[in-house]
N, C-alpha and C positions, 0 to 999 in steps of 0.2 A: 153624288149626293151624300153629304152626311146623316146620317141618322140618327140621332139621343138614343141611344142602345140603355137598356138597366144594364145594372152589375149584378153577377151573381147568376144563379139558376137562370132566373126570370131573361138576361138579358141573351143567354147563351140559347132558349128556346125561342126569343125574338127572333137573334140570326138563322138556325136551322128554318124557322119559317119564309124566311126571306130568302132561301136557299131552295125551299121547296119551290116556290115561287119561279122563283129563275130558272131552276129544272124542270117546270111545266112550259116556260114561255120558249128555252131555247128548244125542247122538246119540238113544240109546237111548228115553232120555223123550219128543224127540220127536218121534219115531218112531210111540211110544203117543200122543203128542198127538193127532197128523197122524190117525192113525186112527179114532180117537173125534171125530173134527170134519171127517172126510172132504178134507181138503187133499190136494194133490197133492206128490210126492216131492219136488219143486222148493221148497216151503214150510219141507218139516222140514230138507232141507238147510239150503236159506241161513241160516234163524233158526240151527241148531245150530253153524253154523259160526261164525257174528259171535256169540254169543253164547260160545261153547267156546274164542274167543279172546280176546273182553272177560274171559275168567276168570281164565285162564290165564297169561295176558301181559298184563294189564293195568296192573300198579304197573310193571312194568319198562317195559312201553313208554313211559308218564309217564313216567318216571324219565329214560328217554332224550330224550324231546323236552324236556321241563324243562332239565337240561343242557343242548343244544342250541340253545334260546329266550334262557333267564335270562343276563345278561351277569352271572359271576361276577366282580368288579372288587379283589374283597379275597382276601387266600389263605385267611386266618379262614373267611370265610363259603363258599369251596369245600370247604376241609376240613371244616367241619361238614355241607355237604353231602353229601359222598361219603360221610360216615361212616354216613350211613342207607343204603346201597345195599350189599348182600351183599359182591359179586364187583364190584367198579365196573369191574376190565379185562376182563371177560369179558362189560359189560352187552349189546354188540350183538350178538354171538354168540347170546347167553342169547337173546336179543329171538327174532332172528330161526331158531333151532329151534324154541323154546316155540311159534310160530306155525305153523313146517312139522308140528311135534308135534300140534296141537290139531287142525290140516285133515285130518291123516292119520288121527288117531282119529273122526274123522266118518266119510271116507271109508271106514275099516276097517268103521265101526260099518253104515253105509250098504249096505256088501258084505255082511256079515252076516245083519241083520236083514230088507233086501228081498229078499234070495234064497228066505227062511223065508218070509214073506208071500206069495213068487208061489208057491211050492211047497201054502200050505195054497190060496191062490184056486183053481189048478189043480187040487187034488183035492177042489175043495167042487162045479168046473163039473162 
């Protein structure tokens, strides 16, 4: 799905929220994983979190280390590259909320969900 993202600030705290989002839902899944396969809370973190930020921030983060890496030596071929990237002045910003975005919706998702689960283990002892 594409999204009409703004530019600028504005657009760079759309993404982070969209990232929160996604770090709540993969959270969420596994979560239920975790459960159905008896993992411990340390399991559904970590996969949700490296995962919820492979999602998340993932063409951006490419996007930033390609830039980065690649020795653009023609302005041609910079400018066709930038021309794929949304917000190309906002790429690091974007990066690095999308990423505080995605950990915080685990962590949100994390507060949530395992407070629910001690709550039902507690009233099943």
């Amino acid at each position: 799905m594409n999204l009409p993202l703004h530019f600028g600030l504005l657009g760079t705290l759309e993404a982070a929220g969209i990232a929160l989002l996604v770090g709540l839902l993969v959270y969420f899944l596994f979560h239920h994983l975790a459960r159905a396969l008896r993992w411990p809370h340390g399991h559904a973190l970590g996969w949700a979190s490296g995962i919820a930020v492979v999602i998340s921030a993932g063409i951006d983060m490419w996007k930033l280390f390609y830039m980065g890496i690649v020795r653009m030596e023609s302005p041609f071929y910079a400018r066709l590259y930038l021309s794929t990237i949304h917000d190309p002045n906002e790429l690091g910003s974007r990066v690095v909320l999308e990423i505080i975005g995605a950990l915080s919706g685990v962590a949100l998702g994390w507060l949530l969900f395992s407070s629910r689960s001690a709550a039902e283990q507690g009233s099943a002892d």
